[in-house]
TILOFI-232848 format. One record per residue (C-alpha): x, y, z; residue in one letter; residue number from 0. Coordinates in steps of 0.2 Angstrom, whole numbers, m for minus. Each point is the difference from the previous one (the first is absolute). Example, Ala and Ser with C-alpha at 12.3 -4.5 7.8 and 13.67 -1.06 7.14 Angstrom:
REM TILOFI-232848
REC, 62, m22, 39, A, 0;
REC, 6, 17, m3, S, 1;
This chain:
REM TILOFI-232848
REC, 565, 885, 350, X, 0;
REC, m4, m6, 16, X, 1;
REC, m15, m2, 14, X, 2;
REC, 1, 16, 9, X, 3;
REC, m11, m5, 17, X, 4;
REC, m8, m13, 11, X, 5;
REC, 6, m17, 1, X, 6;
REC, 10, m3, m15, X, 7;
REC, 9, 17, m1, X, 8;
REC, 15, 1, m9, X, 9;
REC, m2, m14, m9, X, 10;
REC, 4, 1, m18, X, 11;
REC, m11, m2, m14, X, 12;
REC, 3, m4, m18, X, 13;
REC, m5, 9, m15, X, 14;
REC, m3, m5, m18, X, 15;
REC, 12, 4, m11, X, 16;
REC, m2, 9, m18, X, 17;
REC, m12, 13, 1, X, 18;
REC, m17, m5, 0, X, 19;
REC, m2, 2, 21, X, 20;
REC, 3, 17, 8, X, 21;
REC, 2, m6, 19, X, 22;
REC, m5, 12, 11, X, 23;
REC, 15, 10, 7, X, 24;
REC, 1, m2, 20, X, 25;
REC, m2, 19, 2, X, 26;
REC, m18, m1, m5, X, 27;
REC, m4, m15, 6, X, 28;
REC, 6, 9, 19, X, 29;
REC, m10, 14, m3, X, 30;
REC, m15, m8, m6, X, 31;
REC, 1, m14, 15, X, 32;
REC, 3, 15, 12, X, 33;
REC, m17, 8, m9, X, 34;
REC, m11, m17, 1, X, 35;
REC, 7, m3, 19, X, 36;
REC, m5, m17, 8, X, 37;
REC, m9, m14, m10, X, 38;
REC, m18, 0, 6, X, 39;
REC, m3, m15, 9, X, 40;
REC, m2, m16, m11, X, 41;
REC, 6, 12, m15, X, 42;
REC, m2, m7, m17, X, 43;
REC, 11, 7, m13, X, 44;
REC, m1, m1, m20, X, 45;
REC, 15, 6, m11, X, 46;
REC, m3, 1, m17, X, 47;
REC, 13, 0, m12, X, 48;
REC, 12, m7, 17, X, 49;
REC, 16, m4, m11, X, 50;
REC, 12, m5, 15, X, 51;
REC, m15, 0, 11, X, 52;
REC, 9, 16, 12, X, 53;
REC, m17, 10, 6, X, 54;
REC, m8, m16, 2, X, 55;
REC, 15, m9, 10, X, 56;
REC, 2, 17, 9, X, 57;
REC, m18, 0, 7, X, 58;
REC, 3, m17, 7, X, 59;
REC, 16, 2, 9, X, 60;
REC, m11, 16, 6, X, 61;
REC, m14, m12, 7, X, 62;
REC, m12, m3, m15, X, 63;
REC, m9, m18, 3, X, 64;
REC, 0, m3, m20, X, 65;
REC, 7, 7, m18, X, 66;
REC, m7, m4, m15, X, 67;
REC, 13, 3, m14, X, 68;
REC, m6, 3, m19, X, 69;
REC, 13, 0, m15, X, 70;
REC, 0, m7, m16, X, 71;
REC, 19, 1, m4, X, 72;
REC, 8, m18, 2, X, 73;
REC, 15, 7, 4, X, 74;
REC, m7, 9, 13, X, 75;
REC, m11, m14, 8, X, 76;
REC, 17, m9, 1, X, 77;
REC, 8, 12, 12, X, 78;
REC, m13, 4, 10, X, 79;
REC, m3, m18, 4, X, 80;
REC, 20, 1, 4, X, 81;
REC, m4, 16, 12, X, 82;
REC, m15, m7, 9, X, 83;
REC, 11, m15, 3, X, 84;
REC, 12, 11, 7, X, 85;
REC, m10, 9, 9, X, 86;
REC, m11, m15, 7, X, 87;
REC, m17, 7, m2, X, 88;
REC, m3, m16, m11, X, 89;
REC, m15, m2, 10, X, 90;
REC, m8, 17, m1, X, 91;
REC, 4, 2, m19, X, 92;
REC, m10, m4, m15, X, 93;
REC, 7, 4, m17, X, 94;
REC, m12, 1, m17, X, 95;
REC, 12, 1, m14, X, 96;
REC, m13, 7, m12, X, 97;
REC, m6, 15, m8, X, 98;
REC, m4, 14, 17, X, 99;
REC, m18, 6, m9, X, 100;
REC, m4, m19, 0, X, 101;
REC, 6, m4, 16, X, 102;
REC, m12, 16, 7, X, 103;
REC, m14, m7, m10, X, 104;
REC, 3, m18, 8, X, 105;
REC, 1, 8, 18, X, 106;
REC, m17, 8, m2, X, 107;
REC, m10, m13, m5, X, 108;
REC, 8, m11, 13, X, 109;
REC, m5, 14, 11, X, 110;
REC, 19, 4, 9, X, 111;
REC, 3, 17, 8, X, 112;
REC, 14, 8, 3, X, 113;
REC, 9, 14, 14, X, 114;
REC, 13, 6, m11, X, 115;
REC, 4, m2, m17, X, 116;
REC, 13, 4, m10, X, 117;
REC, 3, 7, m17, X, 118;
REC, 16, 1, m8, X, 119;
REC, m1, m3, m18, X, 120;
REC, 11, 5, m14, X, 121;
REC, 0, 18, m1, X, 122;
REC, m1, 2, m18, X, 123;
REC, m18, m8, m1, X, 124;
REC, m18, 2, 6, X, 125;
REC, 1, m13, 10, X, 126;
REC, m3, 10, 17, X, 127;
REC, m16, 9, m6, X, 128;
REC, m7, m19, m7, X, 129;
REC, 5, m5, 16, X, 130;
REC, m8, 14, 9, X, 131;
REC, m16, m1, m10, X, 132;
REC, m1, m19, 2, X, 133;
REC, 3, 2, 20, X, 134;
REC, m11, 15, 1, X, 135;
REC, m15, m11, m7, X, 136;
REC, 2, m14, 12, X, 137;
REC, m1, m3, 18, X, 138;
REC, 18, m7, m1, X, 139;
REC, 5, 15, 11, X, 140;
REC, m3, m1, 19, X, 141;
REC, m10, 17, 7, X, 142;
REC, 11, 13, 8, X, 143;
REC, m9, m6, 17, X, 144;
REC, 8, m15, m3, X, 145;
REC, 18, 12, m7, X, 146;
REC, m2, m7, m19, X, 147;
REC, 13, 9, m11, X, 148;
REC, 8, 0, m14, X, 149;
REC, 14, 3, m6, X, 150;
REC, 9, 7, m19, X, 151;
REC, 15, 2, m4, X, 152;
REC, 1, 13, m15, X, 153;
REC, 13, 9, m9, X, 154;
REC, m1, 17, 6, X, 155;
REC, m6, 6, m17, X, 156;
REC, m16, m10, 0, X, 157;
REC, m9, m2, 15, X, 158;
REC, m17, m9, 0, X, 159;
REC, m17, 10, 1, X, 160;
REC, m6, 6, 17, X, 161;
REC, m14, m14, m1, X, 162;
REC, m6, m17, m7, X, 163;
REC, m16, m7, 3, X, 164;
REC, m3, 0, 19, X, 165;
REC, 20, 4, 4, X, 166;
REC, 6, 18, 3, X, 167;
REC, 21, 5, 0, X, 168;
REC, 2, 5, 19, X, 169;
REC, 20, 6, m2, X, 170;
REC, 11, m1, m13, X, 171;
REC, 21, 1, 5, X, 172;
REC, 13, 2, m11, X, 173;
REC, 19, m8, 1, X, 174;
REC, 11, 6, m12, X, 175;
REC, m8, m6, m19, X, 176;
REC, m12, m11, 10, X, 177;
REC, m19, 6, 7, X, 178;
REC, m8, m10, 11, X, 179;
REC, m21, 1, 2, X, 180;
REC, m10, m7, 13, X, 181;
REC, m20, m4, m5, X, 182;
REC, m14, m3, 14, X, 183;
REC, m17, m4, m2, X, 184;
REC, m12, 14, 0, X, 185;
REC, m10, 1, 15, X, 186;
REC, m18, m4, m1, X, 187;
């Protein structure tokens, strides 16, 4: 696994070992930086369920002013710290190593937003639709004037709903046994 763009392309990224992370493959995450294009201009990004941290490392060697990673797996936490390190965004990351519907509860009330947000949680839960639902109830997501997406990752089988509170799926993709959806805001 590896940075595929920007400033810190190439550079290697570690992943948590046993099975309880799924990193994104760099095939997808190509595609779906080539989808996205450019960060907006003083991008915020949130990656839920971040693991090793890659969509949320990749938008800032892309040009995202901050990432804000959420995963409540120790083990995890650990490397990502290692990656950011690595990558030396230590200045523009913020890690929460808790629970992601808590952390979306906590952003809201603290009244955060964000461009793009990521969603790549185990496939074999409902963790994406909790997610979904949380985020579509919220103003957590930036308005498409201002190019707020998010983003699931989903097993091919099991794709999300085409809407959650005030988000609507735009696209989905598919890469091998992997889907990929993109959510917007509805326009008003």
């Amino acid at each position: 696994m590896r940075i595929i763009s920007g400033f810190a392309g190439g550079r290697r990224l570690r992943a948590p070992t046993g099975n309880k992370t799924r990193p994104t493959s760099d095939r997808v995450r190509e595609a779906l930086f080539s989808i996205l294009g450019t960060p907006p201009e003083a991008c915020r990004v949130l990656d839920l369920f971040a693991g090793s941290g890659g969509l949320g490392l990749e938008a800032l060697s892309r040009g995202a002013a901050r990432a804000v990673f959420v995963d409540q797996d120790k083990d995890a936490g650990l490397v990502l710290r290692h990656n950011i390190k690595e990558v030396g965004v230590g200045d523009a990351s913020e890690i929460h190593q808790t629970e992601a519907l808590r952390a979306l509860s906590k952003f809201e009330r603290a009244g955060r937003s964000f461009h793009w947000i990521f969603i790549d949680p185990p496939y074999a839960t409902d963790l994406a639709e909790q997610a979904l639902e949380a985020i579509g109830n919220s103003t957590l997501l930036c308005d498409a004037e201002e190019e707020g997406v998010v983003v699931v990752e989903h097993d091919k089988r099991s794709a999300p709903g085409d809407a959650y509170g005030c988000l609507i799926k735009t696209d989905t993709r598919r890469y091998g046994d992997t889907s990929v959806s993109f959510y917007e805001r509805k326009s008003a």
